[in-house]
Each structure stands twice: as structure tokens, then as C-alpha cells.
Backbone bond lengths (Angstrom), bond angles and torsions (degrees), N, CA, C in turn:
res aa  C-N    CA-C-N  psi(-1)  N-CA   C-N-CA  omega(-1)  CA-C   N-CA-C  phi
1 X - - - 1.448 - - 1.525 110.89 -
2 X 1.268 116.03 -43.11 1.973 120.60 175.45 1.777 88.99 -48.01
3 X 1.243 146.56 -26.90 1.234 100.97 -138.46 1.859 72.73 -106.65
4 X 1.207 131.47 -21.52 1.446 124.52 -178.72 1.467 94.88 -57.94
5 X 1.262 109.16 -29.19 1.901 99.95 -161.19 1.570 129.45 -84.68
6 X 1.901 98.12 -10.01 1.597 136.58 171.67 1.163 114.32 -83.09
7 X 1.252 98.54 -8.93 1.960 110.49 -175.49 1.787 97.34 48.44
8 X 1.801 93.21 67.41 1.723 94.08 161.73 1.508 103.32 -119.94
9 X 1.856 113.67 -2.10 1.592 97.31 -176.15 1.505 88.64 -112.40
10 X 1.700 115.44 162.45 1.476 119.30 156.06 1.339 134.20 -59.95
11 X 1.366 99.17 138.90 1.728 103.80 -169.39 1.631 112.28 -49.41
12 X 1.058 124.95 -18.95 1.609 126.26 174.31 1.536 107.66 -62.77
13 X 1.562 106.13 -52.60 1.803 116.63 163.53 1.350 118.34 -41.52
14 X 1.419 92.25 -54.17 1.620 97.57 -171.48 1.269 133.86 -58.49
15 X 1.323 98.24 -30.77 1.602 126.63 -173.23 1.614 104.59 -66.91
16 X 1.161 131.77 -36.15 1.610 149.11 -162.67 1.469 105.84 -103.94
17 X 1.403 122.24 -32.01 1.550 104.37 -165.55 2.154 95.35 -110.77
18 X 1.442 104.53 -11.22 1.792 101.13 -176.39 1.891 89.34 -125.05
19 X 1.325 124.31 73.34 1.424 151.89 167.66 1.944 79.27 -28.53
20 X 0.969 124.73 -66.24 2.027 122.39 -167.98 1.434 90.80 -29.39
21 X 1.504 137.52 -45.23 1.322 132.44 -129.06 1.665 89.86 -68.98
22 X 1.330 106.46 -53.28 1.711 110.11 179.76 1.300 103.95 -78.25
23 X 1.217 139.22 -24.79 1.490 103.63 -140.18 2.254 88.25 -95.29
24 X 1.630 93.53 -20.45 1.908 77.37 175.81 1.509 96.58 -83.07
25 X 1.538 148.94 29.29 1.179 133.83 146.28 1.761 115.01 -82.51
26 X 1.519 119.79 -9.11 1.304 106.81 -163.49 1.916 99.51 -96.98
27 X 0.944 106.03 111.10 1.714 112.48 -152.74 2.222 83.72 -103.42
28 X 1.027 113.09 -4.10 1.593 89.18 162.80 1.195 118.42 -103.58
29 X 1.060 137.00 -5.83 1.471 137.22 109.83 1.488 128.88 14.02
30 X 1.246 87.92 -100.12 1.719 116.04 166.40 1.463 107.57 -46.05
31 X 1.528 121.27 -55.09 1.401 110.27 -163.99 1.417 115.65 -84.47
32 X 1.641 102.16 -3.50 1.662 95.99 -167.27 1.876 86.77 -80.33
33 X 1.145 101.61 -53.33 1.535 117.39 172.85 1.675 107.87 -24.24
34 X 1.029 119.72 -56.35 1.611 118.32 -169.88 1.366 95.38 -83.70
35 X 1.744 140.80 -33.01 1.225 136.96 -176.90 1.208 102.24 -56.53
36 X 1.640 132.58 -41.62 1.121 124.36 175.05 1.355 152.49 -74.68
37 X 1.615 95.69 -2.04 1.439 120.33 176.83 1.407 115.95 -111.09
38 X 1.365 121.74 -13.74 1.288 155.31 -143.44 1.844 102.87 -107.35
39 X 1.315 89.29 -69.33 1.817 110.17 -154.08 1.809 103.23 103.99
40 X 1.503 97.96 150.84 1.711 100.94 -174.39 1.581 95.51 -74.46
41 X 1.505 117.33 -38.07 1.403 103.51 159.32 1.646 159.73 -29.92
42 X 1.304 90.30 -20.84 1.572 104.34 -176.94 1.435 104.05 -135.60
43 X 1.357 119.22 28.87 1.559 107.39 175.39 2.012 87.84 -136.49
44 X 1.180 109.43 119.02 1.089 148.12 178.88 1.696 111.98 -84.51
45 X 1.123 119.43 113.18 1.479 100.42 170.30 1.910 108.34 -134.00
46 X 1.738 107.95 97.40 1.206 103.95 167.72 1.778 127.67 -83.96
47 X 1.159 115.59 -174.70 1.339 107.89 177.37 1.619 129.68 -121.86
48 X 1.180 148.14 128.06 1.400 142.46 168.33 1.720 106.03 -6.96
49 X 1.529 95.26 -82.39 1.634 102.02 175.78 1.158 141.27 -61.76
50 X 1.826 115.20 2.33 1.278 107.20 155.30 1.607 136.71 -81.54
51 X 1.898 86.85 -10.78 1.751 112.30 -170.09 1.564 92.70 -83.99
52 X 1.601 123.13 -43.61 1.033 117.01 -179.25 2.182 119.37 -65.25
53 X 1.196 109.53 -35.72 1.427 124.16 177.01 1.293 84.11 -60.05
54 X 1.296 129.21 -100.20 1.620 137.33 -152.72 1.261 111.87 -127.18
55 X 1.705 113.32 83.58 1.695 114.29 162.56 1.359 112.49 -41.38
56 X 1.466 114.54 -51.79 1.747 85.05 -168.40 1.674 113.26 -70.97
57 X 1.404 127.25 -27.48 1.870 105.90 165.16 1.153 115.12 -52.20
58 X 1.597 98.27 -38.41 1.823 84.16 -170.07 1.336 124.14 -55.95
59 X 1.565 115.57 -44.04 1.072 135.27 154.55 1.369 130.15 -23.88
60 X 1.871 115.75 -59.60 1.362 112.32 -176.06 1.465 90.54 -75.14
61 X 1.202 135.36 -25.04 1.566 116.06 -154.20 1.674 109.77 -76.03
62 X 1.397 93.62 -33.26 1.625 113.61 175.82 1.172 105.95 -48.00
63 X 1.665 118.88 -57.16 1.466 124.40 -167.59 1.630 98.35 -65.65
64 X 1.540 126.56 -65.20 1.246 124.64 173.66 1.386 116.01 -13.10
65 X 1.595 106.75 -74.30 1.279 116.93 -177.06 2.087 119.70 -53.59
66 X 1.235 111.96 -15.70 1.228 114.33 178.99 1.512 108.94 -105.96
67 X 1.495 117.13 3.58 1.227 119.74 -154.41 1.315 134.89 35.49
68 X 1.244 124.26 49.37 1.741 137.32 -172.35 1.706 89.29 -125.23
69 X 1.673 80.19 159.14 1.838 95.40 -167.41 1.846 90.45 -83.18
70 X 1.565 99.61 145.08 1.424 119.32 178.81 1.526 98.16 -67.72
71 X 1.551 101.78 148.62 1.273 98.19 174.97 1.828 94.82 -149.31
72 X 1.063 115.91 101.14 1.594 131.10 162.72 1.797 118.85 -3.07
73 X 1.292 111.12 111.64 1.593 105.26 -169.65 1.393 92.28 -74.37
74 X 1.670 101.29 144.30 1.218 113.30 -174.25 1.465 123.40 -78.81
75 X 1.329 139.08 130.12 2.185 125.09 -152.05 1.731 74.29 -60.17
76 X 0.796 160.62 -68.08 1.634 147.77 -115.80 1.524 101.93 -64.03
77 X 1.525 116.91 -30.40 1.810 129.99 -167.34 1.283 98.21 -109.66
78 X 1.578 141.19 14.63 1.273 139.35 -168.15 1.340 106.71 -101.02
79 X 1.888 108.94 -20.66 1.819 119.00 -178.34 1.571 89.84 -86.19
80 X 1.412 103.13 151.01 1.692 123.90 155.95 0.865 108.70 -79.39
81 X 1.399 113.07 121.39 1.224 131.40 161.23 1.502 138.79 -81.87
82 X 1.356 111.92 -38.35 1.174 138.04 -179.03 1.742 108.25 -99.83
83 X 1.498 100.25 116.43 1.477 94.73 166.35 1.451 129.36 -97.13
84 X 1.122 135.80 -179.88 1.490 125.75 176.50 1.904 94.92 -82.47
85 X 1.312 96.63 143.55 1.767 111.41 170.04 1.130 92.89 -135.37
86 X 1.077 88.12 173.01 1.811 119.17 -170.23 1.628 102.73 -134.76
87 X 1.382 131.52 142.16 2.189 142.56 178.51 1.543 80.69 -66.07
88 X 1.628 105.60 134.53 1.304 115.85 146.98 1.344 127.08 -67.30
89 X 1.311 106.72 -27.32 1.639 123.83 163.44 1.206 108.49 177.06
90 X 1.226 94.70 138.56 1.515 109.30 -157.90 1.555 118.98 -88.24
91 X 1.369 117.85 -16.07 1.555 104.05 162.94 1.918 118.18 -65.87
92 X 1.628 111.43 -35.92 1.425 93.44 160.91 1.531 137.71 -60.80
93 X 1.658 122.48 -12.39 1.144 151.54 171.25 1.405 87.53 -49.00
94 X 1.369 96.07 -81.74 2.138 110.33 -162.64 1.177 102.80 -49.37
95 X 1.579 112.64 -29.85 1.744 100.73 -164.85 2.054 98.74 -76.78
96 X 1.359 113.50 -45.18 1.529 112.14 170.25 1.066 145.98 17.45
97 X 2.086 64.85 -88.38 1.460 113.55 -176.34 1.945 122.54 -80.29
98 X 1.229 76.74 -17.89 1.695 89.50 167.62 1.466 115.14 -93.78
99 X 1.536 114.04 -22.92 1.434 102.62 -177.00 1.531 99.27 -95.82
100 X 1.565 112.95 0.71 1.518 83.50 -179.34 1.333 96.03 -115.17
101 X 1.706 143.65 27.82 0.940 133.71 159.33 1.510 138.14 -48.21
102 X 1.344 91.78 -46.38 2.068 113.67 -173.36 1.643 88.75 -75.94
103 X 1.598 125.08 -26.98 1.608 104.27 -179.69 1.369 92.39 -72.29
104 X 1.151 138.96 -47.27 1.831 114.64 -158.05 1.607 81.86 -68.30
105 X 1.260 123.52 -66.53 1.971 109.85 -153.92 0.960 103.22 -33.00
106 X 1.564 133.89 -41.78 1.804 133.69 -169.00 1.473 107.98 -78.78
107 X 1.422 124.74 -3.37 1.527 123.58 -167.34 1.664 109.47 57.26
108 X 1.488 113.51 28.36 1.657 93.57 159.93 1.075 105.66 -116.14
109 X 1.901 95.45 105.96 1.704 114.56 164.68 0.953 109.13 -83.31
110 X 1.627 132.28 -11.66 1.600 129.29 -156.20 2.114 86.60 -85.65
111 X 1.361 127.18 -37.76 0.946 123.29 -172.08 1.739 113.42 -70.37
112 X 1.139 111.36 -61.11 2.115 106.24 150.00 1.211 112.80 -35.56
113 X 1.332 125.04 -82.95 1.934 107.06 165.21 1.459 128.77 4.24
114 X 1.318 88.81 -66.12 2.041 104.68 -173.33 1.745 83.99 -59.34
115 X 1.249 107.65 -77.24 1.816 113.57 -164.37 1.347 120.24 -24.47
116 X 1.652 114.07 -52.69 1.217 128.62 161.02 1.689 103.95 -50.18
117 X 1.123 116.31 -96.19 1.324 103.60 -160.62 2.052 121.97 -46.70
118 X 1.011 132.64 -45.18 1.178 115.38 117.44 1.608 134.33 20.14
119 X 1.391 134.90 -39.52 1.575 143.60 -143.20 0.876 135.31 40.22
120 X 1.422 124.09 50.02 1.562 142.84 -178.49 1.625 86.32 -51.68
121 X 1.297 106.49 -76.51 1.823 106.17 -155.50 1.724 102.37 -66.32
122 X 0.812 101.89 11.16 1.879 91.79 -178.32 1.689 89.75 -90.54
123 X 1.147 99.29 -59.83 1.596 96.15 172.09 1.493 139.55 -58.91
124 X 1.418 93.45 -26.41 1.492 103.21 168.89 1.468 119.01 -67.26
125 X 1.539 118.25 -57.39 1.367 140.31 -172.88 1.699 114.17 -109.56
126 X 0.925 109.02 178.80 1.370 126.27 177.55 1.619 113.42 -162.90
127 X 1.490 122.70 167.53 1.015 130.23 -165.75 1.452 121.86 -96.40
128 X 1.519 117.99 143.44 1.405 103.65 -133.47 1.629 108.87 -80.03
129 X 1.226 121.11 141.87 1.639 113.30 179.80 1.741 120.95 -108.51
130 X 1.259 101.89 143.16 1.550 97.55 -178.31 2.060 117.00 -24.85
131 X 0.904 139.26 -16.04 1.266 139.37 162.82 1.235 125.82 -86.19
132 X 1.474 118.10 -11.50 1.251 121.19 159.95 1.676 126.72 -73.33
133 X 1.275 91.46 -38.91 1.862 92.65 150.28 1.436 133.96 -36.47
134 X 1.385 121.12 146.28 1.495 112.04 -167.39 1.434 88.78 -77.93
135 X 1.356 121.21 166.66 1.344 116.58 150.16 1.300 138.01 -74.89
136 X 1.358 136.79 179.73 1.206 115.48 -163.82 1.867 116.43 -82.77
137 X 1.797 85.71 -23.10 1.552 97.11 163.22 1.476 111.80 -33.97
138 X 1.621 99.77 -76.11 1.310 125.52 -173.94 1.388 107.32 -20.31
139 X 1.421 96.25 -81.15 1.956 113.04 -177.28 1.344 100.24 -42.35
140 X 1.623 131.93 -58.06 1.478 104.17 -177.56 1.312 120.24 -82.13
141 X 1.114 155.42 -5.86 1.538 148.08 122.98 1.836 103.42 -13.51
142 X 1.287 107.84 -78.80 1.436 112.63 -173.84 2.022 114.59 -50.29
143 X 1.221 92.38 -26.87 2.124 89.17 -170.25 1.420 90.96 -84.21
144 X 1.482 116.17 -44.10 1.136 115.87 -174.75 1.945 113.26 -54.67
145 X 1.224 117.76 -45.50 2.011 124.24 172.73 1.072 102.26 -55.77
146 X 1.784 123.94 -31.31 1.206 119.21 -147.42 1.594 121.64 -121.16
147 X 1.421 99.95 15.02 1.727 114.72 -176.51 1.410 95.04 -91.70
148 X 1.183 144.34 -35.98 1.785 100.55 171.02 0.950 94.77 -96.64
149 X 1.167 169.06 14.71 1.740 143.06 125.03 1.521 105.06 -24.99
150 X 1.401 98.53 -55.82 1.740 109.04 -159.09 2.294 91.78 -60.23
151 X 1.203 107.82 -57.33 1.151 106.70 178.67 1.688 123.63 -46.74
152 X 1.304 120.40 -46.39 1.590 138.36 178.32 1.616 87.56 -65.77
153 X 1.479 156.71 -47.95 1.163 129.15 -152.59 1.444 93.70 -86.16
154 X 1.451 104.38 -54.25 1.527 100.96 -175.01 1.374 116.25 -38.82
155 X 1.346 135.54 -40.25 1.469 136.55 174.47 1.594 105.19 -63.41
156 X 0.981 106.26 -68.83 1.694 122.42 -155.08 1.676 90.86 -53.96
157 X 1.698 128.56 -31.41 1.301 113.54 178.02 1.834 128.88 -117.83
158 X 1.479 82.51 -1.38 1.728 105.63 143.66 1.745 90.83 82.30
159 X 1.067 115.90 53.54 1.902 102.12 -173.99 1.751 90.63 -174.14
160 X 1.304 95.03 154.23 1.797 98.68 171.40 1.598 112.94 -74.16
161 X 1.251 106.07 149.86 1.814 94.64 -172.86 1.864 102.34 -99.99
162 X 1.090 119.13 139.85 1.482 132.38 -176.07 1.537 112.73 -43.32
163 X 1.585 129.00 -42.58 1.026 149.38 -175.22 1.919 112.62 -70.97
164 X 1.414 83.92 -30.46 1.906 72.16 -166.85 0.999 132.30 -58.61
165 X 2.064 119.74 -29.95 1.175 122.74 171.80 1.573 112.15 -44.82
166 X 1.102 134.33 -11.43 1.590 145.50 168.88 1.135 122.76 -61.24
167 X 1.566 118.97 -43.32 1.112 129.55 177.64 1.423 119.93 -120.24
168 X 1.252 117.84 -1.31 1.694 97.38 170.50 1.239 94.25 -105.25
């Protein structure tokens, strides 16, 4: 199982021998679960790709939904900043993330700060390359576990979901 978790087997592997891989993807699950402790009233479910289509709806709808006055995303937060990376290898990852644990418990972020600026993540990660993609295997293994999930949310939240044109 360590070596599924090092990302040394393929996600088709992975998917079959660490059962978590799907089962934290089935989010009507989860949401019926919080609908019920919640009220359908107070459980909100937006999406990645609607923030990506149109920050500012996403935005007013967010505010709507929290009832706070809209307030216009500013162009300065409208560029991406953050790209997708990929672990150059992932046992230095774990080691990191373990050495920089006891700094957050102690609250010294100013010392991560330095690290970061520094190029911690240049060294850590790199930028993602056509092989970092699942394969297409992969993806249909995954639509295939994951088509009545996809069906149960769509019901349970009564609207088409943004993502599906992806997978059906």
C-alpha cells in the first residue's frame, strides 16, 4: 500500500487496491450526509468550474448565498496565480512535510516564509508534464466507478453539474 501512496503504482492500480481513492470522490454521499444534519437549507453546494467560467457570478452568488453585500473581485486576483505541479519525488515531499510540521504547531510561519522564498517548492515540485495526466485508461476506469455517483448528485441537488460534459 506505501508504494500506491508514493505514487509508484498507476492510478488504474491505485484505484482497486486503496478503495478511499473513490469512495472520498462520491460527494452525494457526503452531501446527503451533511443535508441531514444541516437542513437542505444551509448546505450550499458550488462548483470549481463555475468560479473558473465566471468569478464574478460565482462571487455574487456566494455573497447571495451568505447574505453579505457583493463586492466586485478586484482585476489584481482575476490572474492565476497558482499553477498545477506535480512531487519531484515524493519521499522528499513526506520528509517536508514532516519537517515542517512542528514549525506550524509552534506558529513559526515567518520561518516557512524564508523556505518558500528561498525555492522550497521549485525543488519540491515541478510543472506538470503530459505524463502526469491520468491516462485515458485511467479516466475511463474512474467515469466508469463514478457514473452513478455522477447520477445520485445530480438528483439529490436537483440541477445539471458543470463537470459532466467531461465525462459523459
Amino acid at each position: 500500500m506505501l508504494d500506491v501512496m508514493d505514487g509508484q503504482k498507476p492510478l488504474e492500480e491505485a484505484i482497486f487496491e486503496v478503495p478511499g481513492i473513490i469512495d472520498e470522490s462520491r460527494y452525494a454521499k457526503h452531501i446527503a450526509r451533511w443535508i441531514s444534519v444541516f437542513g437542505r437549507k444551509r448546505v450550499h453546494v458550488l462548483f470549481q468550474e463555475e468560479l473558473t467560467r465566471d468569478p464574478d457570478a460565482f462571487v455574487a452568488n456566494m455573497c447571495r448565498i451568505m447574505r453579505i453585500p457583493y463586492v466586485p473581485i478586484p482585476n489584481r486576483l482575476k490572474t492565476r496565480v497558482h499553477k498545477a505541479m506535480s512531487p519531484r519525488w515524493f519521499p522528499l515531499i513526506r520528509f517536508s512535510y514532516l519537517a515542517m510540521r512542528p514549525l506550524r504547531s509552534c506558529r513559526l510561519y515567518w520561518v516557512i516564509k524564508i523556505f518558500k522564498k528561498l525555492g522550497l517548492s521549485r525543488i519540491l515540485y515541478r510543472s506538470l508534464r503530459e505524463e502526469d495526466i491520468p491516462s485515458t485508461e485511467a479516466q475511463q476506469v474512474l467515469i466508469k466507478e463514478l457514473q452513478g455517483e455522477v447520477r445520485a448528485l445530480r438528483e439529490l441537488l436537483g440541477r445539471e453539474l458543470p463537470f459532466v460534459e467531461r465525462i459523459e
